[in-house]
LOMIDREN-454588 format. One record per residue (C-alpha): residue in one letter; residue number from 1; x, y, z. Coordinates in pm, 1 decimal. Last residue first. Layout:
// residues N
('A', NUM, (X, Y, Z))
...
// end
This chain:
// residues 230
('X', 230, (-23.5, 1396.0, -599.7))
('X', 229, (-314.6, 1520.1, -468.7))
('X', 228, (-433.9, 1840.0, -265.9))
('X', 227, (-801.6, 1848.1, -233.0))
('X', 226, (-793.6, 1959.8, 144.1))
('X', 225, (-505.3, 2138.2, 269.8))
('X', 224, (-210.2, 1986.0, 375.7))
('X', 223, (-51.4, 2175.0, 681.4))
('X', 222, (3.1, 2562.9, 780.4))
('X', 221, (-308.2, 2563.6, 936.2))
('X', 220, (-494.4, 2232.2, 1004.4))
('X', 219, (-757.1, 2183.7, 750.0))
('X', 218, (-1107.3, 2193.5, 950.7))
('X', 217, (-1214.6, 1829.2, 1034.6))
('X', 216, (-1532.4, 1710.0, 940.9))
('X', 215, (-1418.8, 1355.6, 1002.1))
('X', 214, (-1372.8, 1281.8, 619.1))
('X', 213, (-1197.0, 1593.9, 555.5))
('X', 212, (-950.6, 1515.6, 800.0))
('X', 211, (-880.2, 1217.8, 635.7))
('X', 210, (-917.8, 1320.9, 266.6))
('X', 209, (-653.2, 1593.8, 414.0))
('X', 208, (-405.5, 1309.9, 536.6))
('X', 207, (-426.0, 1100.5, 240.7))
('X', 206, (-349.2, 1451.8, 35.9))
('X', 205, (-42.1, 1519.7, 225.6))
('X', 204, (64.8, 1165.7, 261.9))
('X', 203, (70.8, 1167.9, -172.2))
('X', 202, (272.6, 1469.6, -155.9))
('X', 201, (528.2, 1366.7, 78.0))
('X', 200, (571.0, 1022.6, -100.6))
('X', 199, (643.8, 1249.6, -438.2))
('X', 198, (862.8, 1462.6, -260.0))
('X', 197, (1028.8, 1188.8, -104.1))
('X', 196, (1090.0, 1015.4, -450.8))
('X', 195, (1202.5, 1328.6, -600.5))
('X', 194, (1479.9, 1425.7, -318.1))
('X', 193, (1628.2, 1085.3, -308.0))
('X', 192, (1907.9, 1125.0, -554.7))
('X', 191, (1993.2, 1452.2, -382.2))
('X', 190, (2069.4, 1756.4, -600.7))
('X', 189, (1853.7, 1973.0, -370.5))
('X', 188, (2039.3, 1877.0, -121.1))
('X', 187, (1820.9, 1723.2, 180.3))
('X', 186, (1786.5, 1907.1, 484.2))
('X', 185, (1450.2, 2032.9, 394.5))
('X', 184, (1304.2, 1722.9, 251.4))
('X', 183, (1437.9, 1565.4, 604.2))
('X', 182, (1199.6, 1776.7, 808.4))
('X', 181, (943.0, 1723.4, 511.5))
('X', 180, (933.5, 1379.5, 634.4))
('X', 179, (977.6, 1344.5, 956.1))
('X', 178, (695.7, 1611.5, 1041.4))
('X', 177, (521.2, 1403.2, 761.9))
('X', 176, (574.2, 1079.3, 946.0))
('X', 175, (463.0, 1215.7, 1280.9))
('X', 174, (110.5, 1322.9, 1128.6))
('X', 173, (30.6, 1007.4, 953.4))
('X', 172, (103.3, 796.9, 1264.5))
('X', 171, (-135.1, 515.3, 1125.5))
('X', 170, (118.8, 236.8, 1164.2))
('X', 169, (209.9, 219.3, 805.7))
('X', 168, (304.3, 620.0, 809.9))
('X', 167, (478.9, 561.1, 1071.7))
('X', 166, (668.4, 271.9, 939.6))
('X', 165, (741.7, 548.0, 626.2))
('X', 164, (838.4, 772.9, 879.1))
('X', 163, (1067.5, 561.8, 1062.7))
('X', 162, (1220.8, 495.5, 708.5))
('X', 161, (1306.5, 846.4, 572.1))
('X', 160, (1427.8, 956.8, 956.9))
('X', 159, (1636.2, 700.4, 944.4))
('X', 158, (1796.9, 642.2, 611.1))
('X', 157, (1889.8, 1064.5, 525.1))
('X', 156, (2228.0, 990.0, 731.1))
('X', 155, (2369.9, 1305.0, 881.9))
('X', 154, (2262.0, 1227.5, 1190.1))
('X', 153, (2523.9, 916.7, 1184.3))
('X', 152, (2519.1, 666.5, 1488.3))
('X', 151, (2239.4, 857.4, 1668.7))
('X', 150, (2000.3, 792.3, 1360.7))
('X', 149, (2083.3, 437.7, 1361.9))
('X', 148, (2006.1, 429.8, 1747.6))
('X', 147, (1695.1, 609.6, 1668.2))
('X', 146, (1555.8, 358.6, 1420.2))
('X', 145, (1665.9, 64.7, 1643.2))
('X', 144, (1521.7, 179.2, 1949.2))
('X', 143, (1159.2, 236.1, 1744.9))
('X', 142, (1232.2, -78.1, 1636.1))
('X', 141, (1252.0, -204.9, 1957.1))
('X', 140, (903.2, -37.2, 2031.1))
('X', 139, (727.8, -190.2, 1785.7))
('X', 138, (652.3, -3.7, 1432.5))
('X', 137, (386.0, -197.1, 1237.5))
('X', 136, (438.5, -319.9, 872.9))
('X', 135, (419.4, -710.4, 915.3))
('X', 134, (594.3, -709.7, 1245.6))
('X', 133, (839.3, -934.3, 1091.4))
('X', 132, (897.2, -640.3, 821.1))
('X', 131, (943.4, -335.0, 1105.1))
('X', 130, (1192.8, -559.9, 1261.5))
('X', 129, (1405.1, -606.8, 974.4))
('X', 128, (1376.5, -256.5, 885.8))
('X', 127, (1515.8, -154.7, 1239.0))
('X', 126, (1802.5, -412.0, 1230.5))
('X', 125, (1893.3, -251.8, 864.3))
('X', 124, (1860.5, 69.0, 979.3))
('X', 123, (2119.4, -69.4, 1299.1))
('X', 122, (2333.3, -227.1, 1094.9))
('X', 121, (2384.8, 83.2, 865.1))
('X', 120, (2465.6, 280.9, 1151.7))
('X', 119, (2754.9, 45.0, 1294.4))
('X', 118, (2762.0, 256.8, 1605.1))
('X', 117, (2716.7, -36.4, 1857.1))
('X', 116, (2966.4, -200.1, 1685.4))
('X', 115, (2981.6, -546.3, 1816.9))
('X', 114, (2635.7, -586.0, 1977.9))
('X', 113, (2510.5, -415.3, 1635.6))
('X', 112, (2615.3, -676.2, 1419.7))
('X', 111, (2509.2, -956.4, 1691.7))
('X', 110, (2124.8, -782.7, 1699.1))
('X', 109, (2200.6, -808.1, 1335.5))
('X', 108, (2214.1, -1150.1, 1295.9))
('X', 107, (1888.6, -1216.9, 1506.9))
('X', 106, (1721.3, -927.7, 1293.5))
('X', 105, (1766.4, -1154.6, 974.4))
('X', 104, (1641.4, -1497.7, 1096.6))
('X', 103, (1330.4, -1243.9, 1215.7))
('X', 102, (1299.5, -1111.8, 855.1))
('X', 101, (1320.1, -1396.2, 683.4))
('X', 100, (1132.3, -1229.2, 376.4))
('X', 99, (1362.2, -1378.5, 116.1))
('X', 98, (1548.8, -1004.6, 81.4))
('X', 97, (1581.4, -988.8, 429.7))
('X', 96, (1794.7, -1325.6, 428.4))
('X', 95, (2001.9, -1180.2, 172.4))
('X', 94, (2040.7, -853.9, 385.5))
('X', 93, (2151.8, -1022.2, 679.2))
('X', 92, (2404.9, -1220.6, 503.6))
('X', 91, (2520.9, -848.1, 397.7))
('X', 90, (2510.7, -697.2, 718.1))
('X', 89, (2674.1, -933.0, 899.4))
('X', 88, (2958.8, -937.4, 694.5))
('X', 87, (3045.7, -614.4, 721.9))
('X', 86, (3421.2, -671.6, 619.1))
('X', 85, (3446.6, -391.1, 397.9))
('X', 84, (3184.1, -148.3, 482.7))
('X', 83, (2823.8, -182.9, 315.2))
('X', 82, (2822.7, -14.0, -41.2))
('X', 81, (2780.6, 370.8, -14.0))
('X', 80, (2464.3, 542.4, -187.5))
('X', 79, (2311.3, 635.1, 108.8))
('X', 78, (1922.2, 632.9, 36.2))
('X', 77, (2006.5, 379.0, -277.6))
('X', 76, (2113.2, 117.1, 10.6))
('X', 75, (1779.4, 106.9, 192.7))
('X', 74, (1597.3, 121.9, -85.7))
('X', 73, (1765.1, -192.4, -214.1))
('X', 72, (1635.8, -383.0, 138.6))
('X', 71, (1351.1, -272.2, 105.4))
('X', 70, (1267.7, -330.9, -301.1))
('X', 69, (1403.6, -715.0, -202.3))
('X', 68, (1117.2, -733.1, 64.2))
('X', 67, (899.6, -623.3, -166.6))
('X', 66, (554.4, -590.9, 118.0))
('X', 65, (710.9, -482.2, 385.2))
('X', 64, (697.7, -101.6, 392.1))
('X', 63, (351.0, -109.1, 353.5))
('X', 62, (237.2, 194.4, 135.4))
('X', 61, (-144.8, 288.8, 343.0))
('X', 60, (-447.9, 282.0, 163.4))
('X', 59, (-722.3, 525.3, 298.5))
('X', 58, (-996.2, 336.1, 395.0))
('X', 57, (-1307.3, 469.6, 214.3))
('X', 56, (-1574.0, 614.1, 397.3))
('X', 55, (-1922.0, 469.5, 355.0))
('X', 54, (-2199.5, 720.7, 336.5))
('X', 53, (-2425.4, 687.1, 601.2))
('X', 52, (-2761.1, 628.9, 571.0))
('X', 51, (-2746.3, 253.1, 726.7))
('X', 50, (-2575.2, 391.5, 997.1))
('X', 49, (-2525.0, 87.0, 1279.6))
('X', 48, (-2588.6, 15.0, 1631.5))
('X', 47, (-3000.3, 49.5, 1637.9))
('X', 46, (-3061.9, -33.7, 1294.0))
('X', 45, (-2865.7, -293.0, 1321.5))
('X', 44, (-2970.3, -428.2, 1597.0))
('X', 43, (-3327.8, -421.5, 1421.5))
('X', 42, (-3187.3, -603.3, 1103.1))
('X', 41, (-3044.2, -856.9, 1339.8))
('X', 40, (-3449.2, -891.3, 1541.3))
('X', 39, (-3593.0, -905.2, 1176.6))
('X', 38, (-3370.6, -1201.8, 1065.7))
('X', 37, (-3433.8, -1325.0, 1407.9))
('X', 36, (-3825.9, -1347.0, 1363.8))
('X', 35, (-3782.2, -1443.2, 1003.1))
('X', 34, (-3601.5, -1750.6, 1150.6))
('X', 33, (-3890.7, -1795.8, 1421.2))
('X', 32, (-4148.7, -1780.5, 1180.2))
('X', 31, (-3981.1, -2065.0, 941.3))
('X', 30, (-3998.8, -2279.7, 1243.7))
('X', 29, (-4153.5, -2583.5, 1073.6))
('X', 28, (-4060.2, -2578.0, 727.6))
('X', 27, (-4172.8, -2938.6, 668.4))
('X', 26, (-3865.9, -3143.0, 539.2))
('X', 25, (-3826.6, -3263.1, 147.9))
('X', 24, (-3462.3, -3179.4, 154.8))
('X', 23, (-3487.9, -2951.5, -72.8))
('X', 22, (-3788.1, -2770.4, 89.4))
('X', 21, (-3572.6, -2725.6, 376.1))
('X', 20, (-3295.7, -2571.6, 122.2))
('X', 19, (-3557.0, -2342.2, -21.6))
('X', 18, (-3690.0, -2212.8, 316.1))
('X', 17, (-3347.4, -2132.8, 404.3))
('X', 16, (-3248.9, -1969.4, 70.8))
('X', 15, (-3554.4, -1732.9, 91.3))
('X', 14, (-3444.3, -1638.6, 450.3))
('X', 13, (-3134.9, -1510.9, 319.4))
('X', 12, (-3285.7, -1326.5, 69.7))
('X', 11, (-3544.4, -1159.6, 216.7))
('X', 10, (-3305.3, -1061.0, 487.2))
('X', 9, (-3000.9, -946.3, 218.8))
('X', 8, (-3321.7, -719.3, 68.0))
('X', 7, (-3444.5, -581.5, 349.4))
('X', 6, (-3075.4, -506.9, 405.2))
('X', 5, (-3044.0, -367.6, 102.3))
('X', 4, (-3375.7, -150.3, 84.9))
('X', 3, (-3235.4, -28.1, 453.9))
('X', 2, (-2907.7, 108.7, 347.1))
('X', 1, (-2555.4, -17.1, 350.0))
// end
């Protein structure tokens, strides 16, 4: 904001008061003292703000709950294996994910994983779950759950695909890429998921340099460079 705008708000705003007293059909006694404390907030924010600053947009960040029926078919298309025979946890979970009742859905898999502790696909899920009732942002359990999945089958691209994109939600831009283009270099390069990762890669590349571009930071060597895009 600059100063002819918040002259202008100021003006304004105490244009509408003396209207509303005249309204009303009462004196406007005390107009001074409102002008006075229009002044005194345009002062403090003269003081505290930067009205010549250029504002700096917010980078958007992909929230990893917002479909909750995308998530939970994401989550399956990484692996490509329906759930195990008999997994019924998993799959009651999964219908309650898919409605958004993500904590009714992490209470059945804390008893999936209680039972197999190395039930991988119970323990993404469990993590997902998690990261969804926390309304995008990685807690510490599933954190636990993320790694414990990861433990359960290395091999598995699910893990390290969705921590990242929770870090990447939380603001931990720079751990999700190591995640990420970690696992783009593992993956096949006939892998259904290879694309989609690339693409997701790309696009956290070039939020990540408008960052760093926006604090004045030099490009870190080796990592996105400024004015890359998707």
């Amino acid at each position: 904001m600059s100063w002819v705008w918040a002259l202008l708000l100021a003006a304004l705003a105490l244009g509408l008061v003396l209207a509303l007293l005249r309204w009303e059909k009462k004196p406007a006694v005390g107009w001074e003292a409102i002008a006075a404390a229009l002044l005194l907030g345009i002062a403090g924010y003269g003081l505290q703000g930067s009205p010549g600053m250029v504002g700096a947009p917010k980078a958007p960040v992909e929230k990893i709950s917002g479909d909750p029926q995308a998530l939970v078919a994401a989550r399956k298309s990484l692996d490509g294996k329906p759930v195990a025979p008999g997994n019924n946890w998993v799959v009651v979970a999964d219908a309650l994910a898919r409605h958004g009742q993500y904590a009714d859905a992490a209470g059945v898999l804390r008893g999936a994983v209680d039972k197999d502790p190395k039930d991988a696909d119970a323990w993404l899920a469990l993590a997902n779950a998690l990261v969804g009732h926390a309304e995008g942002q990685l807690s510490p359990a599933a954190l636990y759950a993320y790694r414990s999945a990861a433990i359960a089958a290395p091999n598995h691209p699910g893990p390290p695909f969705f921590l990242g994109l929770a870090m990447a939600q939380s603001g931990r831009f720079a751990e999700a890429r190591g995640l990420w283009a970690d696992l783009l270099a593992k993956s096949p390069p006939d892998a259904p998921w290879r694309a989609d990762l690339q693409d997701r890669l790309t696009r956290l590349d070039a939020l990540i340099a408008r960052q760093q571009q926006a604090q004045g930071m030099p490009p870190i060597p080796g990592g996105p460079q400024a004015g890359t895009g998707p």
